[in-house]
C-alpha positions as CSV (number, residue, x, y, z in Angstrom):
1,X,-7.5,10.6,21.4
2,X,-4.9,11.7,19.0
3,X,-4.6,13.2,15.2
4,X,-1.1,11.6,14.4
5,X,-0.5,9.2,12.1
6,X,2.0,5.8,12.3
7,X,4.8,6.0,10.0
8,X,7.0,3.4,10.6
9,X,6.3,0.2,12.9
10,X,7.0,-0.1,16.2
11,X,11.0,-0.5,17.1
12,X,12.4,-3.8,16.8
13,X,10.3,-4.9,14.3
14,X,11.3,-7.4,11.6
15,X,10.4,-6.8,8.2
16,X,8.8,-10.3,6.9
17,X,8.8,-11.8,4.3
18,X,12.2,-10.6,2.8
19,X,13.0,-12.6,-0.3
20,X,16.3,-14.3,-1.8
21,X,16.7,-15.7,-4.9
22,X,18.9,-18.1,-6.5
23,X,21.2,-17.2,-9.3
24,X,18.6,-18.8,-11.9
25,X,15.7,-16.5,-10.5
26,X,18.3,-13.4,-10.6
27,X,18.8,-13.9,-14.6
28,X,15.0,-13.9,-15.4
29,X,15.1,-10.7,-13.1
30,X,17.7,-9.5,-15.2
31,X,16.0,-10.9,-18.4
32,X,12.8,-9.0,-17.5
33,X,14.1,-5.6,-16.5
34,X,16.0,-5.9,-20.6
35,X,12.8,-6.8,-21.8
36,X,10.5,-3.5,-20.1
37,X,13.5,-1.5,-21.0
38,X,12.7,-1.7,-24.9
39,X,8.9,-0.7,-23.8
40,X,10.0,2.5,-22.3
41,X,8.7,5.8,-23.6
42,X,10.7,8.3,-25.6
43,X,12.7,10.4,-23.0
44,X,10.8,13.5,-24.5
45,X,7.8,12.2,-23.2
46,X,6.2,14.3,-20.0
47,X,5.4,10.6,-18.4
48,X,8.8,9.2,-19.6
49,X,10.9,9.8,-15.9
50,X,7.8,8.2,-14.0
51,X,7.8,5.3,-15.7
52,X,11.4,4.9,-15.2
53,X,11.1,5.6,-11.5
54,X,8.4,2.8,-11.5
55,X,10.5,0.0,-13.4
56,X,13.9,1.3,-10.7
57,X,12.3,0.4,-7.7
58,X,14.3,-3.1,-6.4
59,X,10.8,-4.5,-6.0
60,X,9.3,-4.3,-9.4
61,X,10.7,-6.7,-11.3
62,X,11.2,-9.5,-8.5
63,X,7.3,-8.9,-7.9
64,X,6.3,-9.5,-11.6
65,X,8.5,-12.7,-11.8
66,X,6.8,-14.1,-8.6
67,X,3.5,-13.4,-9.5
68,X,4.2,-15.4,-12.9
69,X,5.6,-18.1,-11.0
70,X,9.7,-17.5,-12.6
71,X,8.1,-18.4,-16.3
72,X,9.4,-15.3,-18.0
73,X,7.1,-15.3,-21.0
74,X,3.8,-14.6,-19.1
75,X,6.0,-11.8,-16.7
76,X,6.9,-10.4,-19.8
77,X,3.0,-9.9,-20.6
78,X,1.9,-9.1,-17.5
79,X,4.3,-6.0,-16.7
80,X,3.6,-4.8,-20.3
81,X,-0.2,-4.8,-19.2
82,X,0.9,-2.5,-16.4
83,X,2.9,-0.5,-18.1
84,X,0.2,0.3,-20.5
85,X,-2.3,0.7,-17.7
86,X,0.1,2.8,-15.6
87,X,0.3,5.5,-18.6
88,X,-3.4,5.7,-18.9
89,X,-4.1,5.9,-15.4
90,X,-0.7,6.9,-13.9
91,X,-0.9,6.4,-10.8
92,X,1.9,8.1,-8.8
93,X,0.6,12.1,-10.4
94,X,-2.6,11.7,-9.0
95,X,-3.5,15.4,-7.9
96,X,-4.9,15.2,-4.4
97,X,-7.4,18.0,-4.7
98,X,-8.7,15.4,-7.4
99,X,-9.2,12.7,-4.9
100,X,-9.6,14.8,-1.6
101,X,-13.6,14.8,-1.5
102,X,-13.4,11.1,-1.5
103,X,-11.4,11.2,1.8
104,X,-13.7,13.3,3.7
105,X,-15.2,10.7,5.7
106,X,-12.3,8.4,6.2
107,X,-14.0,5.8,4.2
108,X,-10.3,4.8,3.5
109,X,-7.8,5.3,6.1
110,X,-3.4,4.7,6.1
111,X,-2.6,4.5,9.7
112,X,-0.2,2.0,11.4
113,X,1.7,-1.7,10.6
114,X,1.2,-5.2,11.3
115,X,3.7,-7.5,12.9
116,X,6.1,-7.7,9.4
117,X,6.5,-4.2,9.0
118,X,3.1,-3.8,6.4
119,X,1.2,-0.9,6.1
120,X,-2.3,-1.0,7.0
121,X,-5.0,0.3,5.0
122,X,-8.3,0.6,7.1
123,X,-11.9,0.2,4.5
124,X,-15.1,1.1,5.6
125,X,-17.6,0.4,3.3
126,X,-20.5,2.6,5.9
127,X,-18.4,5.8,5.3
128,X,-19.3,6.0,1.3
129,X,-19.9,9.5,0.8
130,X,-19.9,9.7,-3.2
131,X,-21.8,8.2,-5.9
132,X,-19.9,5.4,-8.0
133,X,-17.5,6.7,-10.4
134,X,-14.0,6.9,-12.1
135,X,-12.9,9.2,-9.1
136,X,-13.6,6.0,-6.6
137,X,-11.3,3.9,-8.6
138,X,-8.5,6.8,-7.9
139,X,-8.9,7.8,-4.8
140,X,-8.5,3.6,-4.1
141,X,-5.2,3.9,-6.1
142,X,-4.0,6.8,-4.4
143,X,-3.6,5.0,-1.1
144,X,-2.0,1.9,-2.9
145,X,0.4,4.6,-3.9
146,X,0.8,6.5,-0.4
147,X,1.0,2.8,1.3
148,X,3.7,1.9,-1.1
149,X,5.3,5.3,0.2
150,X,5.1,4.0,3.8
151,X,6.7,0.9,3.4
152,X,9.7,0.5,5.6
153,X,12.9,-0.5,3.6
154,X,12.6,-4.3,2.0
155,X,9.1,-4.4,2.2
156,X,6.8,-4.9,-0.3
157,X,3.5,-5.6,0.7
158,X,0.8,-4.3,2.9
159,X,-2.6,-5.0,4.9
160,X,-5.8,-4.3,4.2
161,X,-9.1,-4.3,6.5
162,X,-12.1,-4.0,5.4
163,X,-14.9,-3.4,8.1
164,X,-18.1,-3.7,7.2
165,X,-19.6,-2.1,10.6
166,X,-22.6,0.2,9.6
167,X,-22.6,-1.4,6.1
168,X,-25.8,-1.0,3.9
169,X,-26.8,-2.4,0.5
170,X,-26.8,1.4,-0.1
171,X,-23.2,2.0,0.6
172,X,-21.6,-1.1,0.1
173,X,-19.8,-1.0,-3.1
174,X,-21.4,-2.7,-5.9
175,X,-19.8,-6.3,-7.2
176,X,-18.8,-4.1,-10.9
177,X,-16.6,-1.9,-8.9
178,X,-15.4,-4.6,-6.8
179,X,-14.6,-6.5,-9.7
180,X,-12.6,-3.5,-11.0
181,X,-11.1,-2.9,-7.9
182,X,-9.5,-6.8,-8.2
183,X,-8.0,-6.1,-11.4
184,X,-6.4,-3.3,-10.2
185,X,-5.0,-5.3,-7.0
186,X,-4.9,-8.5,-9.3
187,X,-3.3,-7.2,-12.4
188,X,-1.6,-3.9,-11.5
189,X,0.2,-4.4,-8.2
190,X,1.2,-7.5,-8.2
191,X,2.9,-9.1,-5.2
192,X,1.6,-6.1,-3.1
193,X,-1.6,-7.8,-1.0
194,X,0.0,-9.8,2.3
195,X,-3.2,-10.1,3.9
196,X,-7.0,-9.2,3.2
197,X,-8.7,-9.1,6.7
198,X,-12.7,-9.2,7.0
199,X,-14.9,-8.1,9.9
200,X,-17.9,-7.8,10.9
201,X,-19.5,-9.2,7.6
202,X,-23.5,-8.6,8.2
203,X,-25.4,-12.0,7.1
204,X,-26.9,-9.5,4.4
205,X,-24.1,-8.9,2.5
206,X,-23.2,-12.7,2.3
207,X,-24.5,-12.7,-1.5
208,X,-21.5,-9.4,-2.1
209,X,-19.1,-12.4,-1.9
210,X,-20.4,-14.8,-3.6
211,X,-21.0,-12.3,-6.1
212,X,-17.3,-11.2,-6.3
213,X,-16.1,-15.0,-5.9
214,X,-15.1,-15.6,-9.4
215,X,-13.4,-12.4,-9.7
216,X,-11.1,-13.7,-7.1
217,X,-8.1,-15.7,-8.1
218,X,-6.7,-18.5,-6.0
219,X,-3.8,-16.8,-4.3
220,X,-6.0,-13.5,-3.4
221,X,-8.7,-15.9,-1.8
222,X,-6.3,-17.7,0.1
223,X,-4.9,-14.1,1.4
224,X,-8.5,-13.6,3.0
225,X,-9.5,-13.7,6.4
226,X,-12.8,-13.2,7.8
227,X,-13.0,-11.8,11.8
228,X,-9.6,-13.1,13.0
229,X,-8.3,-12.0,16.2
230,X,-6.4,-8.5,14.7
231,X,-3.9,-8.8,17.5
232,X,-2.2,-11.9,16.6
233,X,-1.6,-9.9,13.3
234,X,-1.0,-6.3,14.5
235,X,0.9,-4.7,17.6
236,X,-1.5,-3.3,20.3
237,X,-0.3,-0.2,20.2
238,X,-0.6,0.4,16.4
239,X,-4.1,-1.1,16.2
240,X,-7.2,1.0,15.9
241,X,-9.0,1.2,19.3
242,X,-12.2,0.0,17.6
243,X,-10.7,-3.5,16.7
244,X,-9.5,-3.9,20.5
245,X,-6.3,-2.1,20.2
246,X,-4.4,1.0,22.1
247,X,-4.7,3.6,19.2
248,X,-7.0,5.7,19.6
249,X,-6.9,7.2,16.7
250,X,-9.4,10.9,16.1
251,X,-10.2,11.3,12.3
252,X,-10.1,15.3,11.3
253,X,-9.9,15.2,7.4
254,X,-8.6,18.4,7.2
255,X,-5.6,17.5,10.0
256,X,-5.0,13.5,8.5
257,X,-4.9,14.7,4.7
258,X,-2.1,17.3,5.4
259,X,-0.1,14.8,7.0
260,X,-0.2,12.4,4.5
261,X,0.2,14.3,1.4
262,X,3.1,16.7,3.7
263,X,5.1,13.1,4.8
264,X,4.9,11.8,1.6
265,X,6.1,15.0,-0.3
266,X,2.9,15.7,-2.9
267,X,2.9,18.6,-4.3
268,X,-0.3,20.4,-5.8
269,X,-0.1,19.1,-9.5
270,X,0.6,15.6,-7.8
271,X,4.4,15.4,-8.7
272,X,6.9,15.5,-6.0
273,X,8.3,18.0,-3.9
274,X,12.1,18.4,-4.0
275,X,13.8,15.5,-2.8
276,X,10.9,13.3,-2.5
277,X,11.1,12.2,-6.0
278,X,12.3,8.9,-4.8
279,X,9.7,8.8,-2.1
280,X,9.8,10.1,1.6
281,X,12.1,7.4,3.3
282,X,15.4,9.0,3.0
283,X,13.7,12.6,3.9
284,X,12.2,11.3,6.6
285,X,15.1,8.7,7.4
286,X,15.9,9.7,10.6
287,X,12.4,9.8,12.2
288,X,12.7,6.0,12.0
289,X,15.4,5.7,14.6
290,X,15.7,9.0,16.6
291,X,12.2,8.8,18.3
292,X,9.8,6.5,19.7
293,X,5.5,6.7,19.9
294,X,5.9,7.8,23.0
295,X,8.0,10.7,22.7
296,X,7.0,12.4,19.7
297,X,4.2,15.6,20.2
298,X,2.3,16.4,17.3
299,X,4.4,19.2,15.3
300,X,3.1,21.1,12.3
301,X,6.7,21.6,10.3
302,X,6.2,21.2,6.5
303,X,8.4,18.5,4.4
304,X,11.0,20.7,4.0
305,X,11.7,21.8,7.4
306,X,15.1,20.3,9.3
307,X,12.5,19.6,12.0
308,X,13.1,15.6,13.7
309,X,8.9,15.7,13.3
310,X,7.1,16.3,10.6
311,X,3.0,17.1,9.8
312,X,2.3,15.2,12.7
313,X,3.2,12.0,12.5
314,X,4.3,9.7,14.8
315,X,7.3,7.9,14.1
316,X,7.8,4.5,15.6
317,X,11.1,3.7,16.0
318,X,14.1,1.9,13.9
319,X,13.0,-0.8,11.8
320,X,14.8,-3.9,10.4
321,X,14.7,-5.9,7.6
322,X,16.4,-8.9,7.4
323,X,16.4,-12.6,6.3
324,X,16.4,-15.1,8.4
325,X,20.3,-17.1,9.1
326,X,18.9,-20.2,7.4
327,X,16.8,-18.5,4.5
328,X,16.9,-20.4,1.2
329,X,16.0,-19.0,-2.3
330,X,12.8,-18.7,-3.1
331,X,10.9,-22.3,-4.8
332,X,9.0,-21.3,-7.8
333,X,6.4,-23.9,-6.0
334,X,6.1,-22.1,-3.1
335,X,5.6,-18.2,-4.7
336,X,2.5,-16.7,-4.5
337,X,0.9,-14.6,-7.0
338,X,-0.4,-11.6,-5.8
C-alpha cells in the first residue's frame, strides 16, 4: 500500500484531444479575449490579478468558444456569466482549512490519469461525512481547481468517477445539490468534463438519475458512462486497486492533504506560494521527466525545496502533447460543449 499521489501520467503518454483551429476560429478567439478584456476589474481591485490570471490561461478562451459552438455572441454571454460567478465564488483563493473537514474521509479523491493525459477525480458518495451546505459546493470546486493544476501541458480536461459502492439514500447527495453541482460543471468550467464514469449504481438509486436527468444537457449525457471496463480508459498502474487496477493506493487525510496543497503551492490564506502563481508545472517541471513510478520513494521536502521529490508524490514520467500528423481544424459541427 502506499501514501503517494500520481502527478503526471505514466511516460510516453499522449496528451488527447489537443485542438487546432483554423484562422476563422483564431479571430473569434481573438474577438472574445477583446471582448472579456473591457469586463475586467479596476487593477486596484484585491481580486483584479486573479481574474487576469484566469482569462491568460491558453485554454480559456478556446474552451468558451467551443462550448458555444464558434457563435461569438452567446461566448460572449457565457464567459461574462463566469466572470461574474468567479468573483463571487472565486474559486482559485479557496483557503484549504475552509474546505479540509470536507476531505477527511476521502469522499473526493485527485489521484492518477487516464490514457489522454486527464486527471482523475475519484467520488464516493458512501464517504459523506457533512451535512449539506455552501461548504460542499467548495470543497467540490476546490478539486476542479487542484485537477486543473495537475493537468499536464495542452490539456484541458479531466475524468471523473463516481462510485456509488456503500451508497445510501442517507448519503447520497440530494438531486438540489446535484443540480447545483451541473451548473457549476455546466456553466462555469466549460470544456473541462472528458468523461463521467458510473459504477456500481445500486437499483435504489435509479430514481437519483432520473431525477437529475433534465438537469443534464446533451453533451454532458453523452460524456456518461455507466460500469465500463476502467482499464480500457485508465493505465493499470494508475488505476485504483478497488476498480481492478495496480495502485494501491492507502488514504491518510492528514498525509494526502499535505501533498496536494504542498505540490500545488497553497498557501494558508489560499493564494499562492512564491513561484506557483502560475500553477505548479514549471516548479515541479522536472519531476515529469527525471523520474519514473518506480523509482521515486516517498520524500517529505516542502514546495520550495531544490529537492527532485516533492510532499510525496510520485511523478510518472515525461509527458507529451501533441497533434496528430494529419490533424485538421476543429468543425464547429463536431465541438462539444462541455
Amino acid at each position: 500500500m502506499v501514501k503517494a499521489v500520481f502527478t503526471a501520467p505514466v511516460p510516453g503518454t499522449v496528451v488527447h484531444p489537443i485542438h487546432q483551429y483554423s484562422d476563422e476560429q483564431q479571430t473569434h478567439i481573438k474577438a472574445l479575449r477583446e471582448y472579456a478584456d473591457t469586463l475586467l476589474l479596476d487593477p486596484s481591485d484585491p481580486y483584479y490579478k486573479w481574474e487576469l490570471r484566469w482569462l491568460n490561461k491558453p485554454d480559456t478562451m478556446p474552451r468558451y468558444m467551443r462550448a458555444a459552438k464558434w457563435k461569438l455572441p452567446d461566448a460572449k454571454r457565457r464567459i461574462e456569466g463566469t466572470i461574474k460567478w468567479r468573483r463571487e465564488f472565486r474559486p482559485e483563493l479557496i483557503r484549504p482549512d475552509d474546505v479540509k473537514i470536507e476531505a477527511e474521509t476521502g469522499k473526493i479523491l485527485l489521484n492518477g490519469f487516464d490514457k489522454d493525459g486527464r486527471p482523475i477525480i475519484y467520488m464516493r458518495p458512501g464517504r459523506e461525512n457533512t451535512e449539506t451546505s455552501p461548504r460542499q459546493l467548495r470543497h467540490l470546486v476546490w478539486w476542479l481547481e487542484r485537477a486543473k493544476d495537475m493537468m499536464p501541458p495542452g490539456q484541458e480536461s479531466l475524468v471523473i468517477i463516481v462510485d456509488y459502492r456503500s451508497t445510501t439514500l442517507r448519503t447520497n447527495p440530494s438531486i438540489s445539490v446535484a443540480s447545483k453541482v451541473l451548473t457549476i460543471l455546466q456553466q462555469h468550467y466549460v470544456e473541462t468534463l472528458g468523461r463521467a464514469i458510473v459504477t456500481n449504481l445500486p437499483m435504489l438509486l435509479n430514481f437519483f438519475y432520473k431525477g437529475i436527468s433534465p438537469f443534464l444537457d446533451p453533451v454532458t449525457r453523452d460524456k456518461m458512462r455507466f460500469n465500463p471496463d476502467l482499464l480500457d480508459l485508465i493505465p493499470k498502474s494508475q488505476l485504483d486497486s478497488e476498480f481492478g487496477g495496480d495502485f494501491e493506493f492507502e488514504f491518510d487525510h492528514e498525509t494526502y492533504w499535505k501533498q496536494i496543497v504542498d505540490f500545488c503551492g497553497i498557501a494558508e490564506d489560499g493564494t499562492r506560494l512564491e513561484g506557483y502563481f502560475d500553477g505548479p508545472k514549471d516548479i515541479h517541471g522536472k519531476l515529469l521527466s527525471e523520474h519514473s513510478d518506480a523509482d521515486i520513494e516517498p520524500s517529505t521536502a516542502s514546495p520550495t525545496s531544490n529537492s527532485s521529490t516533492t510532499a510525496s508524490v510520485i511523478s510518472a514520467g515525461e509527458t507529451k502533447a501533441l497533434a496528430s500528423p494529419d490533424a485538421t481544424p476543429a468543425s464547429p459541427e463536431l465541438i462539444e460543449a462541455l
